[in-house]
KOLGUFI-756909 format. One record per residue (C-alpha): residue in three letters; z, y, x. Coordinates in Angstrom, 3 decimals, m for minus. Last residue first. Layout:
BEGIN
ala/Z/Y/X $
...
% end
This chain:
BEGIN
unk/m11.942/18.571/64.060 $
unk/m9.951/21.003/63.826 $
unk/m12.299/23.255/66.029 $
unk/m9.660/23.951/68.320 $
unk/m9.075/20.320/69.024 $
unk/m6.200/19.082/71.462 $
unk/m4.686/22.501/71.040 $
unk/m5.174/22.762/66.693 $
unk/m3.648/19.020/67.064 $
unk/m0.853/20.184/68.765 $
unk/0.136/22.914/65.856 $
unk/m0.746/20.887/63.379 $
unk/1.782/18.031/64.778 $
unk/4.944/20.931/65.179 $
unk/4.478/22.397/61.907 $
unk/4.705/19.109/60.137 $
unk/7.401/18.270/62.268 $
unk/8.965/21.665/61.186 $
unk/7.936/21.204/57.351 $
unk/10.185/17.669/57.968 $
unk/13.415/19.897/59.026 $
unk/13.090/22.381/56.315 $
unk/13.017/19.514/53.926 $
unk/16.406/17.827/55.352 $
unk/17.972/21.180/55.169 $
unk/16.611/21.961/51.331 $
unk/17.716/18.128/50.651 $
unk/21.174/18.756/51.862 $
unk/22.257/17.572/55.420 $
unk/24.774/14.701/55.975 $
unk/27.449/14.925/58.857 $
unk/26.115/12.423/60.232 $
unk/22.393/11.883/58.639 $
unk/22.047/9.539/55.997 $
unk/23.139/11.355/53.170 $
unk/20.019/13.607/53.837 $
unk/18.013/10.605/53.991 $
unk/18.869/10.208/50.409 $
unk/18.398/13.423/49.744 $
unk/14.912/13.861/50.624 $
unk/13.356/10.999/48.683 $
unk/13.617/7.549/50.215 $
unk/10.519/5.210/50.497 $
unk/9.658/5.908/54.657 $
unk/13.250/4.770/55.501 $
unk/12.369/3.898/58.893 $
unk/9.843/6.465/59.820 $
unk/11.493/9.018/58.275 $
unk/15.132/8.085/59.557 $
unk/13.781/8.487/63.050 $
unk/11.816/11.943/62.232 $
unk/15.142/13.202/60.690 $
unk/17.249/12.236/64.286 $
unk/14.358/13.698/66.162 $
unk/14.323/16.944/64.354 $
unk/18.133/17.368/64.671 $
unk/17.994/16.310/68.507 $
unk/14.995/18.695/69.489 $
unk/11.855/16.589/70.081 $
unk/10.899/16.143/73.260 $
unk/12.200/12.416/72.884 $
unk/10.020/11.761/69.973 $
unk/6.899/11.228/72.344 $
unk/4.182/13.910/72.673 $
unk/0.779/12.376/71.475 $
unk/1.947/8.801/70.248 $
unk/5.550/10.191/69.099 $
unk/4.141/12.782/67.353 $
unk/1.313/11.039/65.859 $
unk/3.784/9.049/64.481 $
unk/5.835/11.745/63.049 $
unk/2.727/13.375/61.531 $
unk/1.430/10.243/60.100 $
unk/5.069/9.310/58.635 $
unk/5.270/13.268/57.070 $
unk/2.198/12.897/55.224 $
unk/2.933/9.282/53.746 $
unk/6.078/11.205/52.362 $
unk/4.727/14.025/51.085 $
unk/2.227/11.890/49.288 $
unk/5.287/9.839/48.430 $
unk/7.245/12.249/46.957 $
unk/4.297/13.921/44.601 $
unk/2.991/10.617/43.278 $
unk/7.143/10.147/42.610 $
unk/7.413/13.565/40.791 $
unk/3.999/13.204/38.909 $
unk/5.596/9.891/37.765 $
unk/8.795/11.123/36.818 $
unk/6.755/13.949/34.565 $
unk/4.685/11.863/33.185 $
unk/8.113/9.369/32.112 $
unk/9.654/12.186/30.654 $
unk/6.909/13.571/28.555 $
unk/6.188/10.435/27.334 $
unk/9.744/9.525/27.103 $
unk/9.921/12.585/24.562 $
unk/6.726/11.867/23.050 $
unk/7.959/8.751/21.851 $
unk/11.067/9.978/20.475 $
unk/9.713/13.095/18.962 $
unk/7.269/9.500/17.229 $
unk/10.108/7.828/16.360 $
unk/11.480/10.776/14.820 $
unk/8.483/11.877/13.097 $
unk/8.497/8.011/11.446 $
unk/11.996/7.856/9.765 $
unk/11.865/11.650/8.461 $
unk/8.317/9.923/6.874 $
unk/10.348/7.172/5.213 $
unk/13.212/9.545/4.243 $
unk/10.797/11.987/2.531 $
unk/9.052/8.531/0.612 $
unk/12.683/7.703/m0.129 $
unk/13.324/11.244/m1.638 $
unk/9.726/12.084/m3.879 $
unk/12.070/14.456/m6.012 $
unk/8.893/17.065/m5.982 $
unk/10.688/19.380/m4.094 $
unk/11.693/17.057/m1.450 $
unk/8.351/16.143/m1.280 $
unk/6.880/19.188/m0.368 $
unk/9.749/20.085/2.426 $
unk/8.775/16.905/3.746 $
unk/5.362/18.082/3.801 $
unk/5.478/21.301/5.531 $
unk/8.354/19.822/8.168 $
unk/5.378/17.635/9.251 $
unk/2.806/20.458/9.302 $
unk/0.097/20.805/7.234 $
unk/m0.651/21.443/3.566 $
unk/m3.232/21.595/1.524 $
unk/m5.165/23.000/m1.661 $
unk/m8.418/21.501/m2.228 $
unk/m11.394/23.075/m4.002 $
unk/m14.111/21.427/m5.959 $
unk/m17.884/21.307/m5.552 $
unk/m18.023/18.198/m2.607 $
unk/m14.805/20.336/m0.583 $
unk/m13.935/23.955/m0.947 $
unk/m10.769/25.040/1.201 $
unk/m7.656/26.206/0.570 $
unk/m4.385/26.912/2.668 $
unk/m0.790/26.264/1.997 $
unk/2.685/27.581/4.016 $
unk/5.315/26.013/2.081 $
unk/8.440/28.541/1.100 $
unk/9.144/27.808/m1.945 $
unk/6.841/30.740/m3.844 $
unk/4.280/29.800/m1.316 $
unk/3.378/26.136/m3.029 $
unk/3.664/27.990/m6.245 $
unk/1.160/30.574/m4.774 $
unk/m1.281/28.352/m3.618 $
unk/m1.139/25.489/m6.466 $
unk/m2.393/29.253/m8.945 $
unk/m5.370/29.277/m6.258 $
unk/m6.420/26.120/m6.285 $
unk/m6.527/26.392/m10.566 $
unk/m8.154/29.612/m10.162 $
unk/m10.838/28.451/m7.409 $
unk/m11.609/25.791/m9.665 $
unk/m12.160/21.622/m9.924 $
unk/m8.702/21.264/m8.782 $
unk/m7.516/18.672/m5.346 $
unk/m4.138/18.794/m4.316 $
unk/m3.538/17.745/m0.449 $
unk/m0.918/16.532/2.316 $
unk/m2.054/16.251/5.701 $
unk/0.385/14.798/8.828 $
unk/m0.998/12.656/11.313 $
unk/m1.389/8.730/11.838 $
unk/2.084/7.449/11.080 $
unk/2.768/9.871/9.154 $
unk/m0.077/8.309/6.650 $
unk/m2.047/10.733/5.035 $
unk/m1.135/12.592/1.573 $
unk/m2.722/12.472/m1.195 $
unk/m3.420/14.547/m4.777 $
unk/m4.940/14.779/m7.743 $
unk/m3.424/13.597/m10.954 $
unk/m0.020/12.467/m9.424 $
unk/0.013/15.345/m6.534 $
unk/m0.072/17.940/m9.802 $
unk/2.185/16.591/m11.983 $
unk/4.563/17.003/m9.149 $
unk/3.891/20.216/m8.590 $
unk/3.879/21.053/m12.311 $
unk/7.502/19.313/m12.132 $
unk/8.370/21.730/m9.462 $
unk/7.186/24.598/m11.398 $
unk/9.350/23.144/m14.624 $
unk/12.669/22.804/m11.995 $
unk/11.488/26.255/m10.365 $
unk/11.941/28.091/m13.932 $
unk/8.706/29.219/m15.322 $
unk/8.432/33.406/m14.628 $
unk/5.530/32.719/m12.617 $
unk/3.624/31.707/m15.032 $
unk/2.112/27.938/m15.197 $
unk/m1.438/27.587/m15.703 $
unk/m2.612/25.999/m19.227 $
unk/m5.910/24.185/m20.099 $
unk/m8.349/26.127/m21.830 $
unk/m10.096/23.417/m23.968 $
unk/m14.208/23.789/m24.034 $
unk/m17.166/24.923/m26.605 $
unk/m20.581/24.073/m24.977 $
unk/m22.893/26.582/m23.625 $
unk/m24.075/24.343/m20.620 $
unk/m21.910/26.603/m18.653 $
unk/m18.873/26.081/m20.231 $
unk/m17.649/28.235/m23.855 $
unk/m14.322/28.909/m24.315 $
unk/m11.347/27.366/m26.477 $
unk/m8.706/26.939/m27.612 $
unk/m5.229/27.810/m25.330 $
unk/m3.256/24.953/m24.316 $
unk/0.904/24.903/m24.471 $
unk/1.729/21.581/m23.386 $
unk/2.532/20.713/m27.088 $
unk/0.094/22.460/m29.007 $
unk/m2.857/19.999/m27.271 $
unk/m0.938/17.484/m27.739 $
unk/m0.813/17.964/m31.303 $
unk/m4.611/19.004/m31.307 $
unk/m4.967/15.513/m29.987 $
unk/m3.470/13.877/m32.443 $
unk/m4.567/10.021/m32.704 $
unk/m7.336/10.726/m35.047 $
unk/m8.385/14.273/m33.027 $
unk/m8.912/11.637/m30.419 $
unk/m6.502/10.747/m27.449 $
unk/m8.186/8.726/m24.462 $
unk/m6.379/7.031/m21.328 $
unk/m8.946/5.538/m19.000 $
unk/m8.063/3.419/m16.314 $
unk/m9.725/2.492/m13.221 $
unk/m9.954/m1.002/m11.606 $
unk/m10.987/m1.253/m8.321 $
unk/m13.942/m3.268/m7.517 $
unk/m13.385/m3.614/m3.526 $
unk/m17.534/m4.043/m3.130 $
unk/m18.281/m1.526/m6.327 $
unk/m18.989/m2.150/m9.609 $
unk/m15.953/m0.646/m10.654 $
unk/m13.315/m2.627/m13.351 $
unk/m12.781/m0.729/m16.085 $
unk/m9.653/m0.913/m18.040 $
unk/m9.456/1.372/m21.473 $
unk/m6.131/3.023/m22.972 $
unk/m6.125/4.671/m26.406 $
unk/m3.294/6.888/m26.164 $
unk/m0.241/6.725/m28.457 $
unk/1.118/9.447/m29.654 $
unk/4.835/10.612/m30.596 $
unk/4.329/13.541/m29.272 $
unk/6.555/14.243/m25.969 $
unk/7.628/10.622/m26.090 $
unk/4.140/9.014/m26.897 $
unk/2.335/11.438/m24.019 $
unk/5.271/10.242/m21.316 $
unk/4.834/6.992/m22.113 $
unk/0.840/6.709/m21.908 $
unk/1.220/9.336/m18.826 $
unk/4.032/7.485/m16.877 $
unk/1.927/3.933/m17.744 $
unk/m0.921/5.453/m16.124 $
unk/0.449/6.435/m12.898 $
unk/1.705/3.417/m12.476 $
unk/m1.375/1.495/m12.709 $
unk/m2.958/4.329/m10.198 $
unk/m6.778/3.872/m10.346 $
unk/m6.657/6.970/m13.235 $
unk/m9.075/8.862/m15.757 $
unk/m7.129/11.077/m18.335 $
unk/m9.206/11.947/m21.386 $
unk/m8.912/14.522/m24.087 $
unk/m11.515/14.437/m27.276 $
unk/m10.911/17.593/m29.196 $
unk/m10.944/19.121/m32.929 $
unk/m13.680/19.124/m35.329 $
unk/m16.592/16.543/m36.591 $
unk/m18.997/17.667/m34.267 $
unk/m16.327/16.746/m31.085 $
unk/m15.366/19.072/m28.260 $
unk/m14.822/17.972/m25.204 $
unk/m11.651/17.982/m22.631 $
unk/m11.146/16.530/m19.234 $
unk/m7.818/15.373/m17.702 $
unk/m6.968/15.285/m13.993 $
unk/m6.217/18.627/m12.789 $
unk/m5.239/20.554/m16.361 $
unk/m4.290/17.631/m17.953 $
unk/m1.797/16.669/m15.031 $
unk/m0.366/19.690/m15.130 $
unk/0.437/19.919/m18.334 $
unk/2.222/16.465/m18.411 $
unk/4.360/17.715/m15.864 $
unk/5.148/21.227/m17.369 $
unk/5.858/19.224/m20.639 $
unk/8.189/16.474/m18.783 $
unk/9.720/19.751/m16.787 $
unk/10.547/21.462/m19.928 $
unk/11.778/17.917/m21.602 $
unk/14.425/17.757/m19.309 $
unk/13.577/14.814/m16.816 $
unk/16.269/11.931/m16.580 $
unk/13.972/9.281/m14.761 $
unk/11.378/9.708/m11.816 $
unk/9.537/6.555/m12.287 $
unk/6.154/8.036/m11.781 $
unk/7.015/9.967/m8.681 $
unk/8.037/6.757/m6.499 $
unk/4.898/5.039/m7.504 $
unk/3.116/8.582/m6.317 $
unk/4.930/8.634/m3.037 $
unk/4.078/4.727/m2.511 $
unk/0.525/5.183/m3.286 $
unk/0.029/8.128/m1.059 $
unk/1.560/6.356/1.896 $
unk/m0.721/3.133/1.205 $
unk/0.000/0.000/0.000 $
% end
């Protein structure tokens, strides 16, 4: 099952709603799922089109307690490889549409571009109490909305079919806080979120609270992740560092003692060049502990940069041209 699936079965059996928030729900899910058409003999045709099972039991049971209706409900199965099954939920002017219709507040009617008569589905005002915008928000990610798997990265959407309705998901999203953007995608509009803390904030509103815990779960293991990441790149660009240095400093020391001999060397530098060549794996404060009395690692290093010093500077005599 995927992420989005799991939010939206955890959504649709959300229990102890106030009616406000079951209307504000319901409307919302109209409005970005539902279509509405007139029919000759009077009155509307509304129908909800679904591949959530879940999903379509909350809106047959939340449509028969808000109206006492029952919705005709239809199974297709698609003709397609995976042949999902879809389901349609239908209420005729028979089964009381224009009761629904009165219920979640729709406005009658305009006229579409093929010069057909269409419902006006509602928008919520801003003056709705944040429980009934929350439940629009919530209403909203069941109809038409997903959200990608944490594991993978973090995108949360709501798809309309306007600019208005995208734009009216916008500003509710901004009224708590959630910084959402649109864009227009195959002739609709989707209104998302990104950002870890984004979405976890978003389902937290929307009462989604083990699916929030789930994806808490996953960003830590993956701060955790990139933590020793971080820590382990940086120990190994530490060590690559160390034992260039310290495959440097042997050659120089040996050529040294090949070229000038170790015993012209003053005693501090010979006793470092010594403990170079036989401990060529420590880092600069362990051979610092091994010098009596021990020497700190900025001693110890100023001591190797003079060998260093010391071998350029007699290879520069044997060959000017440094060569």
């Amino acid at each position: 099952m995927s992420f989005s699936s799991t939010v939206k079965d955890e959504l649709c059996r959300l229990d102890n709603l106030s009616e406000c928030c079951m209307i504000s729900e319901l409307a919302a899910v109209v409005s970005l799922n539902g279509t509405a058409a007139a029919v000759p003999a009077g009155g509307y045709n509304i129908r909800i089109i679904t591949e959530n099972a879940a999903f379509a039991r909350w809106i047959y049971s939340c449509i028969r307690q808000l109206c006492n209706i029952s919705p005709e409900v239809t199974i297709r199965k698609s003709r397609k490889l995976r042949k999902r099954a879809s389901y349609m939920l239908f209420v005729t002017p028979a089964s009381g549409s224009a009761k629904l219709i009165r219920r979640i507040g729709a406005e009658v009617v305009r006229k579409n571009t093929q010069g057909q008569p269409e419902l006006v589905l509602p928008e919520p005002s801003d003056s709705k109490d944040r429980c009934c915008k929350k439940a629009y928000l919530r209403g909203a990610f069941l109809a038409g909305g997903s959200v990608s798997d944490p594991e993978k990265t973090y995108h949360l959407e709501l798809t309309s079919r306007t600019m208005e309705q995208a734009m009216v998901l916008k500003h509710m999203l901004e009224s708590f806080g959630l910084n959402a953007r649109i864009i227009s995608r195959k002739g609709g509009y989707v209104t998302y979120l990104k950002e870890g803390e984004n979405i976890v904030d978003f389902l937290n509103i929307v009462g989604a609270h083990r699916a929030l815990m789930e994806l808490e779960n996953v960003r830590i293991l993956k701060g955790m992740r990139n933590s020793v990441n971080r820590i382990v790149n940086c120990e190994t660009a530490n060590l690559e560092k160390t034992v260039n240095a310290s495959v440097r400093q042997v050659e120089n020391i040996k050529y040294i003692a090949d070229c000038m001999g170790l015993d012209s060397l003053p005693q501090g530098l010979r006793e470092i060049a010594e403990l170079r060549l036989e401990y060529s794996d420590h880092n600069l404060t362990e051979l610092g502990r091994l010098l009596t009395p021990p020497l700190g690692k900025s001693g110890v290093n100023h001591r190797l940069r003079k060998l260093d010093q010391i071998a350029e500077k007699h290879r520069q005599r044997c060959d000017p041209s440094g060569r």
